[in-house]
N, C-alpha and C positions, 0 to 999 in steps of 0.2 A: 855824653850830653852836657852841654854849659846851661847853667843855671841862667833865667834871665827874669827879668824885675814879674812880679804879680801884679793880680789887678789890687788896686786900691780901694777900698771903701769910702764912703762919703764922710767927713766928721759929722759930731752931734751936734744937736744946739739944744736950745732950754726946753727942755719939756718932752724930748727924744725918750721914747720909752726901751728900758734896759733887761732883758730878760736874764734871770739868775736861774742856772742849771745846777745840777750834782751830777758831775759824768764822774766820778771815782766814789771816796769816799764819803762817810758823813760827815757834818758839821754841826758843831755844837749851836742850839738854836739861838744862845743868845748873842754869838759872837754873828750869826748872821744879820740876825734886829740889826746892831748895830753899826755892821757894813751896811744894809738897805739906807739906813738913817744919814750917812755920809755920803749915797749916791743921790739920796732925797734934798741933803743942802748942796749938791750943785748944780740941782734942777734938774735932776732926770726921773725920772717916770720909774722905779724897779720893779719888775714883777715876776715872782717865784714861780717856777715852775712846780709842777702839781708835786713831783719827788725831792724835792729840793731839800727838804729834812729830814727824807725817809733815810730807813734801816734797814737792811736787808735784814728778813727773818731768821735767818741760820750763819752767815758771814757776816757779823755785824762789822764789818772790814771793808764792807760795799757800803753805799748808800741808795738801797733797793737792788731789785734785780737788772740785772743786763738790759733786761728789755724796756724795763720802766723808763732805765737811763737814755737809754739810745732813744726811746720816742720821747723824753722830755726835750732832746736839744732837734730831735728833726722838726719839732712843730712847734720851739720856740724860734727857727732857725725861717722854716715856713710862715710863721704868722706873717703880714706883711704890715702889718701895725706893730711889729720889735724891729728899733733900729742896729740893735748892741747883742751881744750876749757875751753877759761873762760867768766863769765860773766863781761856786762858791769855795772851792778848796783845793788840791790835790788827794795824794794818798796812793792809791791805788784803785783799778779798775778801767780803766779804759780801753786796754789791750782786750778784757774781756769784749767791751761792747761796739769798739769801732765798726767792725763790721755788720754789724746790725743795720748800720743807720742807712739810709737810701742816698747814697751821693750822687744821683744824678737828679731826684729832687732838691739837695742842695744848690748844687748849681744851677737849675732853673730856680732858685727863689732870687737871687740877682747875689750881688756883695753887701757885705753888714760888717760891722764891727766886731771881733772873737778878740777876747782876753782869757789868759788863763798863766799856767807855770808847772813846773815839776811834772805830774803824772800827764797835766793835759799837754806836754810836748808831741805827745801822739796824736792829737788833735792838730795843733798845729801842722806837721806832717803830714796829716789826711787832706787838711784844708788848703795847702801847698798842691800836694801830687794831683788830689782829686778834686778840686776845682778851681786851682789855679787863682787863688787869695791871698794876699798879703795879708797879717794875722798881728797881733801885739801881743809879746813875752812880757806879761806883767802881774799886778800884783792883783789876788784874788778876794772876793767881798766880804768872807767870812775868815783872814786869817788874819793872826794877829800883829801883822809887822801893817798889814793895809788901815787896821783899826786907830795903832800908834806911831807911828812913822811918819812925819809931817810931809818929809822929801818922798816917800815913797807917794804919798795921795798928789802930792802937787806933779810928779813926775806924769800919772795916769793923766789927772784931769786935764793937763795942758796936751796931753797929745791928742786927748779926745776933743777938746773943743776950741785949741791952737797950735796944733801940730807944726805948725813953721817957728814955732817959740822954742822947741826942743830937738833941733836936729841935729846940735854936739850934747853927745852924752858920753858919760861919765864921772865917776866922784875923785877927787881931789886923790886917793890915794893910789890912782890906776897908772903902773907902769910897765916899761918895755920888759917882757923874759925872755926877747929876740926883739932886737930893734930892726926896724923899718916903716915903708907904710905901703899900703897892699890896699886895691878896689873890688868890690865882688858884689854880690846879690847877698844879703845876712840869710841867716836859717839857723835851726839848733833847738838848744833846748836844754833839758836835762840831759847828761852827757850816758847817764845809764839806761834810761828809755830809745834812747837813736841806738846803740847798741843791741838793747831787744827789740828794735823794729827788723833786722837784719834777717834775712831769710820771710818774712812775712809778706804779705801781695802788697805790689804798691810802694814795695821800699825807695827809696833814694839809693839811685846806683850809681851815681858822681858827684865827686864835692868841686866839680871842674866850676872857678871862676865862682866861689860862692868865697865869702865870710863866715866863719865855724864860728855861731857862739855857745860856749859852752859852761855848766856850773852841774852843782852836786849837792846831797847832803846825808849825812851819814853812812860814806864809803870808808872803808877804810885806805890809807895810801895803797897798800896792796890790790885792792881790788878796783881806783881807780886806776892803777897799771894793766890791769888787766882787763877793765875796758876799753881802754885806750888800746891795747895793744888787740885787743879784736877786733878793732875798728879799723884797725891799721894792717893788719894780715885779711881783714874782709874787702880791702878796697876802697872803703866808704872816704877815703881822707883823700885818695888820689888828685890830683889838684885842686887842691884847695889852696885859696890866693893870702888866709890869713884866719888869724886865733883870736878870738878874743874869748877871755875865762872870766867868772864871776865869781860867787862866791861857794863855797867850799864846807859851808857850818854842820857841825860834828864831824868831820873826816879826820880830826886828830891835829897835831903838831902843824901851824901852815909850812913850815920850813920844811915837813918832810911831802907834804902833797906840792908845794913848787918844786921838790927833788924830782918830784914825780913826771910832772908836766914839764919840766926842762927834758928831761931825756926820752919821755917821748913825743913830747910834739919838738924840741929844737930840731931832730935830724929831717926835717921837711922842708928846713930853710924858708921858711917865708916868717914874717910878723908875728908875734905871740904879746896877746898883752895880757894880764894879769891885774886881779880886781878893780876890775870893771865898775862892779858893783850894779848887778843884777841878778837873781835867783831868791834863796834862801836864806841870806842876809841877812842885818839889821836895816840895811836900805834896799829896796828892792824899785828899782829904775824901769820904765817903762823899755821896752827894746826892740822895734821895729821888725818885723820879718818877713821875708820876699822882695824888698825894695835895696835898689842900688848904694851904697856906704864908702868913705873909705876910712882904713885906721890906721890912726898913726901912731907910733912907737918911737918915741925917741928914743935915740940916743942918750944918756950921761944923766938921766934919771929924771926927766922932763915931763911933767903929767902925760900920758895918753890919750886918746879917744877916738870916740866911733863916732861920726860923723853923717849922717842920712843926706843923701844927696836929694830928694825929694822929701816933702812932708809923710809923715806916716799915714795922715789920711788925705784925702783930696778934696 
């Protein structure tokens, strides 16, 4: 099966109300105040869902139970007065609760805005397979790169409220690790989360005619070899038209995680670019998903970039 574009979401405008979930871990309550406060100066509405700070009682590793999580984001997902929803953090937990949630009440609530990164990759992928949404890889309200990170707020807010303003991205240091340039439909995420979606209902079972964006944070080089290379004996990479990687923060040495990604995504012969500059970073760049791109790779060490061929919202 060829990947082909998603539906797109409407963008926001002033006073669009923004619904904040916890589908993994928790968040420290002050670092969320102060994402709300930053979705408040650029006029949107934010409003917490009921678990949004909670704890799970015995995992304090969650942020409430499975169940709590999964009906915080169906019935912020459901309200028809939230136009957005983003997440407040990663972590872990979603593998837990995806399937809880009712996807086929999703897709009857119509298309909204989902932001999120790291753990919620599997959200992303849910909202891909199972209702067919274009999604944004970006930065979430309670972390602290979204709190301090000037490029990373202004990356989000223009996609959300002038997505024609940001359809070449990437940062000044993103170059060819296989030059070319290659068209596809983007998708991806956390590069270890697409790996443990593998065998589960629902998986993505062709990377035919897609864009692989991918990034990490505290793998070791070894064990990004090693998901890479289950991804690659699973199938999941089979045409795939092009790479784009992000960032990599705590995986060690970059010299020995680019050893890494050269030998095993170069023998796939298509584009590979390298810091991009989206993930777990110091800048984390809004990243487009489900919608058509192309990336260019130069040649002889020429900035890169991903390119959206449509706005990210409509």
């Amino acid at each position: 099966m060829t990947l082909v574009p998603l539906t797109r979401p409407a963008r926001l405008r002033p006073g669009a109300r923004i619904a904040v979930v916890s589908p993994s871990g928790p968040v420290p309550a002050e670092r969320l105040v102060a994402g709300l406060d930053v979705l408040r100066g650029w006029g949107l509405e934010p409003v917490e869902a009921p678990h949004a700070r909670a704890v799970h009682p015995e995992l304090d590793y969650l942020a409430g139970t499975d169940e709590a999580r999964a009906r915080d984001l169906q019935e912020a997902w459901c309200d028809p007065a939230v136009d957005a929803v983003i997440c407040a953090r990663g972590g872990y937990g979603v593998h837990r609760m995806v399937d809880l949630v009712d996807w086929a009440a999703m897709r009857a609530a119509g298309p909204k805005v989902f932001i999120g990164y790291s753990d919620i990759t599997v959200l992303h992928e849910a909202f891909a397979r199972r209702v067919g949404l274009a999604t944004l890889h970006g930065p979430m309200a309670g972390t602290e790169t979204f709190l301090k990170d000037p490029d990373t707020q202004e990356s989000l807010r223009a996609t959300l409220f002038e997505p024609e303003s940001v359809r070449t991205l990437g940062l000044p240091a993103a170059r060819a690790l296989v030059p070319g340039r290659a068209r596809g439909i983007t998708y991806g995420g956390c590069v270890s989360l697409l790996a443990a979606e593998l065998g589960t209902p629902h998986v993505r079972t062709s990377a035919r005619g897609g864009l692989l964006v991918i990034e990490d944070t505290t793998e070791d080089p070894y064990s990004i070899d090693r998901i890479l290379t289950q991804l690659l004996r699973a199938g999941a990479l089979d045409g795939v038209a092009g790479v784009a990687c992000g960032s990599w923060a705590g995986c060690g040495p970059y010299e020995k995680v680019r050893a890494v990604l050269a030998d095993r995504l170069g023998p796939l012969g298509v584009p590979v670019v390298e810091e991009l500059g989206f993930g777990h970073g110091p800048t984390t760049l809004t990243i487009p998903l489900g919608v058509p791109a192309v990336l260019d790779a130069p040649a002889g060490g020429g900035p890169a970039t991903l390119t959206v061929e449509v706005p990210a919202l409509s």
